[in-house]
C-alpha positions as CSV (number, residue, x, y, z in Angstrom):
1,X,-47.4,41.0,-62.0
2,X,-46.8,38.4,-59.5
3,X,-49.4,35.8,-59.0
4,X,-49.1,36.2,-55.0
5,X,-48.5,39.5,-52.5
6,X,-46.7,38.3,-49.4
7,X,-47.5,40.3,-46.6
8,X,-45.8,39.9,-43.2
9,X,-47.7,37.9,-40.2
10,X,-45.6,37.4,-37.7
11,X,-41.6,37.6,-37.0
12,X,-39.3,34.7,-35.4
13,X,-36.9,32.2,-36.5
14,X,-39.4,30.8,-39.4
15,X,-40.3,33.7,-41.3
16,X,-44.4,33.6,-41.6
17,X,-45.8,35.5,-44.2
18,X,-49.5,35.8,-45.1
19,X,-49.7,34.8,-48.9
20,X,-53.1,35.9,-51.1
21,X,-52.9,34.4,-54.5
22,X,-54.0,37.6,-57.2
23,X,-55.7,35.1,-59.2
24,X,-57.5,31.6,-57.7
25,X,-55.6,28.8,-58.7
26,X,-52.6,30.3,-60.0
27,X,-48.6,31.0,-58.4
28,X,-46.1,32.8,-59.0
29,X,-42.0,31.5,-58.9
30,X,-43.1,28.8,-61.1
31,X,-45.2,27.1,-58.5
32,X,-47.6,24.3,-59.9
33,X,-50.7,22.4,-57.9
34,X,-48.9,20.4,-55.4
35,X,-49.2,16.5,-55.9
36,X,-51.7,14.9,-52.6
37,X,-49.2,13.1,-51.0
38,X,-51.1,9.6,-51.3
39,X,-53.4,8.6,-54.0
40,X,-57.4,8.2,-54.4
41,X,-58.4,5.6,-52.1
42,X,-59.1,2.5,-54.5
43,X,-62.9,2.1,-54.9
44,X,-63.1,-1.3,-53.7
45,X,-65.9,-4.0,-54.4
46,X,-68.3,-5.4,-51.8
47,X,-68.3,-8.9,-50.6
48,X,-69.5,-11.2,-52.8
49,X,-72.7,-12.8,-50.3
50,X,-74.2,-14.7,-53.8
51,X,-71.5,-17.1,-54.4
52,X,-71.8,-18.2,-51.1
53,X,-74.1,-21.7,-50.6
54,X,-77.5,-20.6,-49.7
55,X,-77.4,-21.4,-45.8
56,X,-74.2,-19.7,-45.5
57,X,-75.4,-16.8,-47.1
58,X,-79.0,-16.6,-45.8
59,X,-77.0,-16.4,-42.6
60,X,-74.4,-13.4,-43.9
61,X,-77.1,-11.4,-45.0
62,X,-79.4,-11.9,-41.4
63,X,-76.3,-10.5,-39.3
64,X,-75.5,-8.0,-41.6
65,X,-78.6,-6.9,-41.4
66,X,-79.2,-7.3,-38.1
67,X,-76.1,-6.0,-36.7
68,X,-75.6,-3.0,-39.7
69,X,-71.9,-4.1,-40.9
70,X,-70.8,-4.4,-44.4
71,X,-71.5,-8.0,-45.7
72,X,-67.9,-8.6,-46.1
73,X,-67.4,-8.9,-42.0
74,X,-70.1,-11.9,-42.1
75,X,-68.5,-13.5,-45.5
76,X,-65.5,-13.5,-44.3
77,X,-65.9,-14.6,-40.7
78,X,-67.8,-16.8,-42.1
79,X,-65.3,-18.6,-44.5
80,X,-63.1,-18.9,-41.4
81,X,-65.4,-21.1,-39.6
82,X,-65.4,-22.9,-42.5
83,X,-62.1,-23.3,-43.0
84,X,-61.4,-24.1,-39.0
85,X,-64.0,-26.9,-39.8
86,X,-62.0,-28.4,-43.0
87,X,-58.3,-27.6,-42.2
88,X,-56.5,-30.8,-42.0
89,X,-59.1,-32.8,-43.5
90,X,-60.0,-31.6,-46.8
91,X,-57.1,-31.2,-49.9
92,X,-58.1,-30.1,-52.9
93,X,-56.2,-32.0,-56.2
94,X,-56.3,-29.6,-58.7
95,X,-54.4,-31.6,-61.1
96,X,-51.6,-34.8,-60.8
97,X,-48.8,-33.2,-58.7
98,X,-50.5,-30.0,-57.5
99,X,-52.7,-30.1,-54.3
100,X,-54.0,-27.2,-52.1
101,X,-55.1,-27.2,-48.4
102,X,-58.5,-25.8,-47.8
103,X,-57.6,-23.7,-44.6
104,X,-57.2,-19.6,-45.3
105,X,-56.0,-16.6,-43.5
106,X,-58.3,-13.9,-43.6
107,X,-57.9,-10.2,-41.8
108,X,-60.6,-7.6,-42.2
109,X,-59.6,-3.8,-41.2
110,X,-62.4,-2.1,-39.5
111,X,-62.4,0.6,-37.0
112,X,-63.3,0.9,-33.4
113,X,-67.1,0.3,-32.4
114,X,-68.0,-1.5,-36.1
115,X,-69.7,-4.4,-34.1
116,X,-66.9,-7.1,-34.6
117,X,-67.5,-9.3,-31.7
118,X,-71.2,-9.7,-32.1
119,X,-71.1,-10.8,-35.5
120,X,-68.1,-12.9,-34.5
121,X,-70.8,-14.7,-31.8
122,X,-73.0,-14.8,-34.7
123,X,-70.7,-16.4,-37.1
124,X,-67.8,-18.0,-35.4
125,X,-69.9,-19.2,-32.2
126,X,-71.0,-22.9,-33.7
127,X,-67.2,-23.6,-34.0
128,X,-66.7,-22.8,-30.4
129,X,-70.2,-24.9,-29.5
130,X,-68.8,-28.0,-31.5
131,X,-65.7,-27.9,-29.6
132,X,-67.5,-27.7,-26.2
133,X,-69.1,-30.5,-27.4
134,X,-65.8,-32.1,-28.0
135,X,-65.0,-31.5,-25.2
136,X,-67.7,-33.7,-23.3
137,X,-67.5,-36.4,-25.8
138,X,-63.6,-37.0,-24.9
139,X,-63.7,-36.4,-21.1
140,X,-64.5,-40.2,-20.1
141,X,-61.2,-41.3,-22.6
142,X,-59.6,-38.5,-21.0
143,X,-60.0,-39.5,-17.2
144,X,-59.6,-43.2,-18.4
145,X,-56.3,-42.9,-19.8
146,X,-55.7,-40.5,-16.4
147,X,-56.2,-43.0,-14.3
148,X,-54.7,-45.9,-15.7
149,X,-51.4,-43.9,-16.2
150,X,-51.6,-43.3,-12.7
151,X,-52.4,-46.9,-11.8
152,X,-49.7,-48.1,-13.9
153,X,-46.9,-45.5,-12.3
154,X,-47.7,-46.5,-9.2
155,X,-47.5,-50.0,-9.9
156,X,-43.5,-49.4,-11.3
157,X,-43.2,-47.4,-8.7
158,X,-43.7,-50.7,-6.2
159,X,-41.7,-53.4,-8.4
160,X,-38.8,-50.2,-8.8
161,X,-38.4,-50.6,-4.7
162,X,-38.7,-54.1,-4.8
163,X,-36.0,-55.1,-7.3
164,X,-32.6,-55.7,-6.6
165,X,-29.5,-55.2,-8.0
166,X,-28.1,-59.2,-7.5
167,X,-31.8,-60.3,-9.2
168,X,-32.1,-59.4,-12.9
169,X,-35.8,-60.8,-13.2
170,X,-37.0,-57.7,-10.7
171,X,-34.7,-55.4,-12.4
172,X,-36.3,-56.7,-15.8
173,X,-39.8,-56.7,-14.3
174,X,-39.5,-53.0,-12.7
175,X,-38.3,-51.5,-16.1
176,X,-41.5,-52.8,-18.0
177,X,-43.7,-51.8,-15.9
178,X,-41.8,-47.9,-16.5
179,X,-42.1,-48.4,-19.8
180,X,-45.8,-49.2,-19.8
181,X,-46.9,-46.5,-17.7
182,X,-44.6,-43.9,-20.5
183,X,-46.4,-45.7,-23.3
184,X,-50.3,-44.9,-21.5
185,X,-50.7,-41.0,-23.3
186,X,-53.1,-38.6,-21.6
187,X,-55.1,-37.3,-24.6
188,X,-55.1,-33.4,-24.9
189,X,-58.3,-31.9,-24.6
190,X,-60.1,-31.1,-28.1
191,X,-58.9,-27.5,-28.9
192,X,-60.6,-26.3,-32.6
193,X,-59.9,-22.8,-31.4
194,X,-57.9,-20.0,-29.7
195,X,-58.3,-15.9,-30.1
196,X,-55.2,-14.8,-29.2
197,X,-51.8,-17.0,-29.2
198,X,-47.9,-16.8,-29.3
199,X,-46.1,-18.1,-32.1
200,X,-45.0,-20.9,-29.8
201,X,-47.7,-21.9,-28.0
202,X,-49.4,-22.1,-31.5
203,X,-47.3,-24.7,-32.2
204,X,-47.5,-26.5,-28.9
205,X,-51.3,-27.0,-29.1
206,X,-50.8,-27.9,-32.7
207,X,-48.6,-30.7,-31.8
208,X,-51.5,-31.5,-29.1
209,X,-54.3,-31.6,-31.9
210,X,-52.7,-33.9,-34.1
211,X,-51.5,-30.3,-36.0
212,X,-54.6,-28.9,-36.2
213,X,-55.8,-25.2,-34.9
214,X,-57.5,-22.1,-35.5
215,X,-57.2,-18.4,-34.5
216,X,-60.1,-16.7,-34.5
217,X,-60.4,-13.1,-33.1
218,X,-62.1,-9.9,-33.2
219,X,-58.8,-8.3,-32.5
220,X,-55.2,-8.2,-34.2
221,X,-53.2,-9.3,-30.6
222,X,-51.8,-11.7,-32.9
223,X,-50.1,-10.2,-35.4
224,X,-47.9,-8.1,-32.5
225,X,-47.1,-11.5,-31.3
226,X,-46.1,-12.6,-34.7
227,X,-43.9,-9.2,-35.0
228,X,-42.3,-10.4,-31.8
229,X,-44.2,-8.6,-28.9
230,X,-43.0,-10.8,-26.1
231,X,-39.7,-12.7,-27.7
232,X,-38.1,-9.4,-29.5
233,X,-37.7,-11.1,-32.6
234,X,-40.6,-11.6,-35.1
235,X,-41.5,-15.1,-35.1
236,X,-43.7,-16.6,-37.9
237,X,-42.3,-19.6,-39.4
238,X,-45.0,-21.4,-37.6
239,X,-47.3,-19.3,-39.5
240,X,-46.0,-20.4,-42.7
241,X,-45.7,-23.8,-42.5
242,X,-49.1,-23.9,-41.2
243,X,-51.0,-21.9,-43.9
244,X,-49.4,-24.6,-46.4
245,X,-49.6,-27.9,-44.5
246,X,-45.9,-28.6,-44.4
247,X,-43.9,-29.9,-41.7
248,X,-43.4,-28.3,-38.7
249,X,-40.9,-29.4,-35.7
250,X,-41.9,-28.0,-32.0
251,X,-39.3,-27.9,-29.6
252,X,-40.3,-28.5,-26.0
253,X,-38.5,-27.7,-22.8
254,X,-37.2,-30.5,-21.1
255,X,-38.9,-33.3,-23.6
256,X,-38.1,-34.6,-27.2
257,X,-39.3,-32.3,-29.8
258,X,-43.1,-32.9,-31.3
259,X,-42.6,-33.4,-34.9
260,X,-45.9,-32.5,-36.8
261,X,-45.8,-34.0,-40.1
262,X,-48.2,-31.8,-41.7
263,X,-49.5,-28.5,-39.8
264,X,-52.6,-26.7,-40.8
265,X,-53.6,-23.4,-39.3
266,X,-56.8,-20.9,-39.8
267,X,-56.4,-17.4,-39.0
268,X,-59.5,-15.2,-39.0
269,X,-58.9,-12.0,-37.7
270,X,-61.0,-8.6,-37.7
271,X,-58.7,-5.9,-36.9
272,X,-58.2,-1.7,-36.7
273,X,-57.1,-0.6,-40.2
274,X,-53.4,0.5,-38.5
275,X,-53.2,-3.4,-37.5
276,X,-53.1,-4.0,-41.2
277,X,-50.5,-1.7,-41.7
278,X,-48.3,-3.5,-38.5
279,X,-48.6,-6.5,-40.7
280,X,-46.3,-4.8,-43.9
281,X,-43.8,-3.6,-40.8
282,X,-42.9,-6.6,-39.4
283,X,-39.4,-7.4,-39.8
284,X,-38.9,-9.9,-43.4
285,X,-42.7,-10.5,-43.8
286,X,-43.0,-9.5,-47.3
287,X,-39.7,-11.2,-47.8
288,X,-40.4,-14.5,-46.3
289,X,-44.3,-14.6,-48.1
290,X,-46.2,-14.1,-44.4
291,X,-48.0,-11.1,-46.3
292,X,-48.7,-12.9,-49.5
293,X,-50.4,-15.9,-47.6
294,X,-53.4,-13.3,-46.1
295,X,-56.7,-12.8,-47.9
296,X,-57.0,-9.6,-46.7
297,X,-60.8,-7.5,-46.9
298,X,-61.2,-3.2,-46.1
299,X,-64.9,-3.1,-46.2
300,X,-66.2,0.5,-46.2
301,X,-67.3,1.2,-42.0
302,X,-71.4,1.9,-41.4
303,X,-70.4,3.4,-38.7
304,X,-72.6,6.4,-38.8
305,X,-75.2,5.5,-41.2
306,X,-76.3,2.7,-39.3
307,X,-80.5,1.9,-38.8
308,X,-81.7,1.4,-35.7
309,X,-85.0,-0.3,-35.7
310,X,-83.5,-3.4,-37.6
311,X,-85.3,-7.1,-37.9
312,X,-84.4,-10.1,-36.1
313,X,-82.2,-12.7,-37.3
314,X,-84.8,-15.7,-38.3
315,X,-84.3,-18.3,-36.1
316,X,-84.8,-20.9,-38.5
317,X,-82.0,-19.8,-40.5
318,X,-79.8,-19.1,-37.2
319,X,-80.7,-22.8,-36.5
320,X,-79.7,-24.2,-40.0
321,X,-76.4,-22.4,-40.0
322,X,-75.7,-23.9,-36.5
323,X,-76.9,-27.4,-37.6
324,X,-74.5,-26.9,-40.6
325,X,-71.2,-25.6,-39.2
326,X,-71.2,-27.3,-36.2
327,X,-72.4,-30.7,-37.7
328,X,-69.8,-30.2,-39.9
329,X,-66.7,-30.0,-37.6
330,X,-68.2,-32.5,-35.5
331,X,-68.0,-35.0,-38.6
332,X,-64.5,-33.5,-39.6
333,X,-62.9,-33.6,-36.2
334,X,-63.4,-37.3,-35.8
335,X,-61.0,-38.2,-38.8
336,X,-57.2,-38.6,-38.6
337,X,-56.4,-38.1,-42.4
338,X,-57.3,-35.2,-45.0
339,X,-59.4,-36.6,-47.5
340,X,-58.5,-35.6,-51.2
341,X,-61.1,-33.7,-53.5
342,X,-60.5,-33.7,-57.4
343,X,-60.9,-31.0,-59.6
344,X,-63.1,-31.9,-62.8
345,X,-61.3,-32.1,-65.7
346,X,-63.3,-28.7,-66.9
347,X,-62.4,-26.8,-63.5
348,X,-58.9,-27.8,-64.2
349,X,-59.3,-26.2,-68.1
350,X,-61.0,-22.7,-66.3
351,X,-57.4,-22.9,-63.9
352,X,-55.3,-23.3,-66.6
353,X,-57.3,-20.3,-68.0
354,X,-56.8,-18.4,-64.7
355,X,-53.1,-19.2,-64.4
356,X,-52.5,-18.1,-68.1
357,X,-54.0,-14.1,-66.9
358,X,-52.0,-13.8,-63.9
359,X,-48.8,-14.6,-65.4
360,X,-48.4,-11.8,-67.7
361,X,-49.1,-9.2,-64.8
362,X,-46.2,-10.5,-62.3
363,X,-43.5,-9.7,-64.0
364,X,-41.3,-6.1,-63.4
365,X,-43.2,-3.2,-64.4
366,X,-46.9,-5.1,-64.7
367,X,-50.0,-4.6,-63.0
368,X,-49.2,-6.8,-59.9
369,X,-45.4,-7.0,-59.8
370,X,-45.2,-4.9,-56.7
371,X,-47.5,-7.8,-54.8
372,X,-46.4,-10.9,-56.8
373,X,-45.8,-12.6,-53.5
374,X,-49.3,-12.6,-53.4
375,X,-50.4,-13.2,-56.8
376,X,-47.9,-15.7,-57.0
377,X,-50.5,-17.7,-54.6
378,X,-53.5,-16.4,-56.2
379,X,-54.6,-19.2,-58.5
380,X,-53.7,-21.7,-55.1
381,X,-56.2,-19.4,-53.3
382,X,-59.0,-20.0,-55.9
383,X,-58.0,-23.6,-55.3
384,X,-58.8,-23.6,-51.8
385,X,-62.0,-21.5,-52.0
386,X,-63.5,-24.0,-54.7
387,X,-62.8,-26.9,-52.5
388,X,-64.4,-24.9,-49.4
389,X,-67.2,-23.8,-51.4
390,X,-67.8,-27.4,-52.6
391,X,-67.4,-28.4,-49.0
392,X,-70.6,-26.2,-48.0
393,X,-72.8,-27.0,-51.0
394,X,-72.1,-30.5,-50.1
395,X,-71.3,-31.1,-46.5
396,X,-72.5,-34.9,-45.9
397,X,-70.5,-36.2,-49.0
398,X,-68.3,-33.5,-50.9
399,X,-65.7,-36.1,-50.6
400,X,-67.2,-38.7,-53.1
401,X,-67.3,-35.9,-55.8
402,X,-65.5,-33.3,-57.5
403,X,-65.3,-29.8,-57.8
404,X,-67.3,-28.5,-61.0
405,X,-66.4,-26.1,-63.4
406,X,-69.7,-23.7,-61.7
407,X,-67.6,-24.2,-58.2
408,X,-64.4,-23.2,-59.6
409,X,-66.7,-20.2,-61.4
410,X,-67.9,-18.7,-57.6
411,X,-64.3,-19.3,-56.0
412,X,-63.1,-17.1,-58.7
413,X,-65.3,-14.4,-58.3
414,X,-64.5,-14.7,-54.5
415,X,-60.8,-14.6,-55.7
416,X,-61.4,-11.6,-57.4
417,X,-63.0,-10.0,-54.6
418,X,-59.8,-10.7,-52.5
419,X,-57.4,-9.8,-55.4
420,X,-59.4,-6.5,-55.4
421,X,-58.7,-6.1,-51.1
422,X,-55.1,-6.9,-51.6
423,X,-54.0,-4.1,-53.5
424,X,-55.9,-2.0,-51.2
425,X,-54.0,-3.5,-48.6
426,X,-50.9,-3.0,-49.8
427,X,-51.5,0.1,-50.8
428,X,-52.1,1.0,-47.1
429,X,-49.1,-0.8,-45.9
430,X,-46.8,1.6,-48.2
431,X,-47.7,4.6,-46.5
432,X,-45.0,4.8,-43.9
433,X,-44.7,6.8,-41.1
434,X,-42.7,9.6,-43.4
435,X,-46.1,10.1,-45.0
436,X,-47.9,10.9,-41.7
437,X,-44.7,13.0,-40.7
438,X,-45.4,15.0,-43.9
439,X,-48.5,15.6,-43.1
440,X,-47.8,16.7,-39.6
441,X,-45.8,19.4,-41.5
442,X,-48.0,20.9,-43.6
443,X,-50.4,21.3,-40.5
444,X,-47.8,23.1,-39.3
445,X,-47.1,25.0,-42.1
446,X,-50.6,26.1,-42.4
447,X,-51.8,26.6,-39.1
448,X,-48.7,29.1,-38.7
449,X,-48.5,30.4,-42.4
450,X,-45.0,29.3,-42.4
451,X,-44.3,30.9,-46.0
452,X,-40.0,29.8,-45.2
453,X,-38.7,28.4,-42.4
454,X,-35.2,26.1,-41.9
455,X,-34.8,22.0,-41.0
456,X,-34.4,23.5,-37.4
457,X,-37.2,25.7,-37.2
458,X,-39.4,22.4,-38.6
459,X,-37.9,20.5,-35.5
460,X,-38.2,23.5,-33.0
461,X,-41.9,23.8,-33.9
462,X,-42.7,19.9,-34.0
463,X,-40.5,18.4,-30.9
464,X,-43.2,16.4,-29.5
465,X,-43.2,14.5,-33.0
466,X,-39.5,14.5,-33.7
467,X,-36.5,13.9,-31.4
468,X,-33.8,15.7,-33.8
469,X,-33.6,17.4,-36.6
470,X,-32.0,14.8,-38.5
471,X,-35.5,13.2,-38.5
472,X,-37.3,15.8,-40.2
473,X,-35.1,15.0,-43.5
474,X,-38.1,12.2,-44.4
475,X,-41.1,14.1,-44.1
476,X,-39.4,17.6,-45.6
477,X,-37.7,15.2,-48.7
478,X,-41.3,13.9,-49.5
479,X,-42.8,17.1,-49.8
480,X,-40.1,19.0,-51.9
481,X,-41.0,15.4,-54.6
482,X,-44.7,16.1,-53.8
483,X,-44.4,19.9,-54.7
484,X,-45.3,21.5,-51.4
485,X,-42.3,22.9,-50.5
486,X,-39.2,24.0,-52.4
487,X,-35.4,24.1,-50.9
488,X,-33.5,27.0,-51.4
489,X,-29.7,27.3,-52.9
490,X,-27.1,26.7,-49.4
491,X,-25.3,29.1,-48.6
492,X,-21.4,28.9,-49.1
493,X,-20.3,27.7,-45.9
494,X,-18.3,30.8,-43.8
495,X,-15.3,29.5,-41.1
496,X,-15.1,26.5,-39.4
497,X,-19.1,26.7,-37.9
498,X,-22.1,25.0,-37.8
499,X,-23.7,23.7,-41.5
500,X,-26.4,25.8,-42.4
501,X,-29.2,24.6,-41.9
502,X,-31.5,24.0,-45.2
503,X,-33.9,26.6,-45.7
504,X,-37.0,25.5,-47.6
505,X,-40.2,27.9,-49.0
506,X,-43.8,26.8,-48.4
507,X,-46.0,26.4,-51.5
508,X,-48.4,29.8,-51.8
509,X,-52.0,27.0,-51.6
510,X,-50.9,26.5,-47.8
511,X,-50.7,30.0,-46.8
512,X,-53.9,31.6,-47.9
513,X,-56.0,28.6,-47.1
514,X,-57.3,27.3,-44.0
515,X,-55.4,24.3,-42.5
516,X,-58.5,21.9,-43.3
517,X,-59.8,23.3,-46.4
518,X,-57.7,20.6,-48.4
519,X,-58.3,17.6,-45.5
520,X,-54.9,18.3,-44.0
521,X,-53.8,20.3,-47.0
522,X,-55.0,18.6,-50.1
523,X,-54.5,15.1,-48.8
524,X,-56.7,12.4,-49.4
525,X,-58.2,10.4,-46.2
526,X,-59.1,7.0,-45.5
């Protein structure tokens, strides 16, 4: 007896059959359960808040509180601020011959109306102060320098007009005053912070700030801008050399190129979960280790389950944050050189330890082979998380002392929450557009109980989603490996006419169920 009666629907060019399984959970024609076309969604741990020094995490759990977001928005906003504070002037020595910078690039994924910019004012909003602040403390130097540049052109301006050719003293005179006035620089106004930048004008203020700058923003503007939004062609070599320090070269129109010997930039971005997946699309990323650099954090949204009546943040512990941060990049800003932290010989022994694990899992066919461009950098993360963490425990002196083996201890566990994020993240990143395609299919295919249909009845039925028929091949390939549909045998080929056009059956589950029974037919949802 056959596990399935088809019964006609409908007639057309797709033949649509209604299909009642004799038998729940069984089909005939050798059909099995068809395969969800994406796996379980990794379970995926929360932030960390304890590891964090206790004003820093007095502070996360007050706005998450307050503002009902997973802790991980706070954290990790959070450790940007710090890391805005300490780029460029804190390097971690880990051992002789191996140093880390401190400063990070962190993304969250969150979704529309999760409450990102208010806990980016929360969290984020001393850095912005302490450059205001900066702001006012340079203006007089500013306007000085202003003025005697102008004072000083003016003056070569008078001797250029006055010397002449047959007298070598004016000549001579003339051309030091030029140079004097060229040699009077106009400092740049203090910038700590941008929220939404081209590659190259990232570079430009770098140059500016003695290679020093931070992007922090409650959207992902950025990351089109890395893919190229306004030049065409994905531009992110600034992005590199910043995240590791190295030298960077800025060409300017007009004027000698900047050269900045060592560039150090923060990114702290809190983005839609699609922006995460823009990030694996851009052209070389993965290639060139732009993907590998991000700590990357998908908290679960609140959105929904959110209190209302919530309590206040304390304003003593709003104050001390403030007092902390802010004094904090104050102090930093006013240095010119990074200052080198040591790891303790026993924090060194625990790296060693940590460096021995990862090893074994980057090589082909391991657990993290398929993102060893970021494990490759995991044990460097650690690095710089145990010098920011020591940073905050000791902000008036972490300098004069090194990073303890219980430092390195919390910056792993931090590592581990970010190892954890990453293979969600790249998880998400892998699901191409074919995947959504396929999906748009089976919608199709159930909404219509399409029991068999051709390539060009898939395109005649889906135009606003495909241009051709040639780009249904994708989608329809990934669900004949996923079990949801089955091609039938082509027909020989008769004369000199068109190809056939392949003619494919629809698994039985998708024609006696309703369209949403299986969340868009047995597929799992983030």
């Amino acid at each position: 007896m056959n596990a399935t009666n088809m019964q006609p629907h409908d007639s057309g060019a797709a033949r649509v059959l209604r299909a009642v399984p004799d038998e729940p959970g069984q089909f005939g024609d050798g059909w099995e359960q068809p395969v969800p076309l994406t796996a379980a969604q990794r379970a995926l741990p929360p932030f960390p808040v304890h590891v964090l020094p206790g004003w820093m995490a007095d502070m996360v759990s007050a706005v998450t509180e307050f503002t009902q977001t997973p802790p991980d928005l706070a954290g990790c906003v959070a450790l940007s601020a710090l890391s805005t504070a300490a780029g460029g002037r804190i390097t971690t020595r880990i051992r002789h011959g191996w140093t880390q910078p401190v400063n990070l690039f962190v993304i969250v994924a969150l979704p529309p109306g999760s409450r990102k910019s208010d806990v980016f004012a929360a969290m984020a909003g001393p850095i912005r102060a302490a450059q205001a602040e900066l702001v006012d403390l340079a203006l007089p130097r500013i306007e000085e320098a202003r003025v005697q540049k102008a004072v000083a052109e003016r003056e070569a301006e008078k001797l250029e007009k006055k010397a002449s050719t047959a007298d070598a003293v004016s000549i001579g005179m003339a051309g030091d005053a030029a140079l004097r006035a060229q040699e009077i620089v106009i400092p740049a106004r203090p910038r700590l912070v941008v929220d939404d930048v081209t590659a190259e004008k990232a570079a430009s203020i770098m140059a500016e700030q003695g290679g020093r700058l931070a992007v922090l923003a409650p959207e992902g503007g950025i990351v089109s801008n890395i893919a190229g939004r306004y030049s065409g062609t994905p531009n992110y070599e600034v992005f590199l050399r910043g995240h590791a320090g190295e030298y960077l070269e800025v060409d300017r129109q007009g004027r000698e190129s900047d050269v900045i010997e060592h560039a150090y930039l923060t990114l702290g971005l809190v983005v839609q979960p699609q922006i995460v997946r823009d990030l694996g699309q851009i052209k070389a990323a993965k290639e060139r280790g732009l993907l590998g650099r991000f700590l990357y954090s998908l908290p679960v949204s609140t959105v929904g389950h959110r209190a209302i009546r919530v309590p206040e943040i304390p304003d003593h512990v709003a104050a001390d944050y403030r007092a902390r941060i802010g004094g904090l990049t104050l102090q930093l800003a006013m240095w010119s050189a990074p200052e080198v932290v040591d790891f303790s010989a026993a924090a060194d022994e625990a790296m060693f330890e940590l460096q021995t694990e990862i090893e074994p899992r980057l090589g082909p066919g391991d657990a993290w082979h398929h993102i060893a461009d970021w494990a490759g950098k995991y044990a460097g993360t650690v690095a710089r998380l145990a010098g920011l963490l020591h940073l905050a425990d000791r902000p008036a002196d972490a300098w004069h002392h090194e990073i303890g083996v219980s430092t390195f201890a919390r910056a792993r566990e931090l590592g581990s929450y970010f190892l954890a994020h990453a293979l969600g993240a790249f998880d998400h990143m892998g699901k191409d557009e074919s995947y959504d395609d396929a999906r748009a299919l089976l919608t199709w295919i159930a909404s219509d109980r399409v029991a068999q249909f051709t390539r060009r009845d898939a395109h005649r039925a889906n135009r606003k989603r495909f241009a051709s028929a040639s780009e249904v091949g994708s989608a329809l390939e990934l669900l004949e490996e996923h079990g949801h549909i089955r091609q039938l045998p082509l027909p020989e080929r008769q004369g000199v006419g068109r190809k056939p056009s392949p003619t494919y059956l629809a698994h039985p589950v998708h024609l006696s169920a309703d369209p949403g029974q299986f969340g868009q037919n047995g597929q799992n949802h983030e």
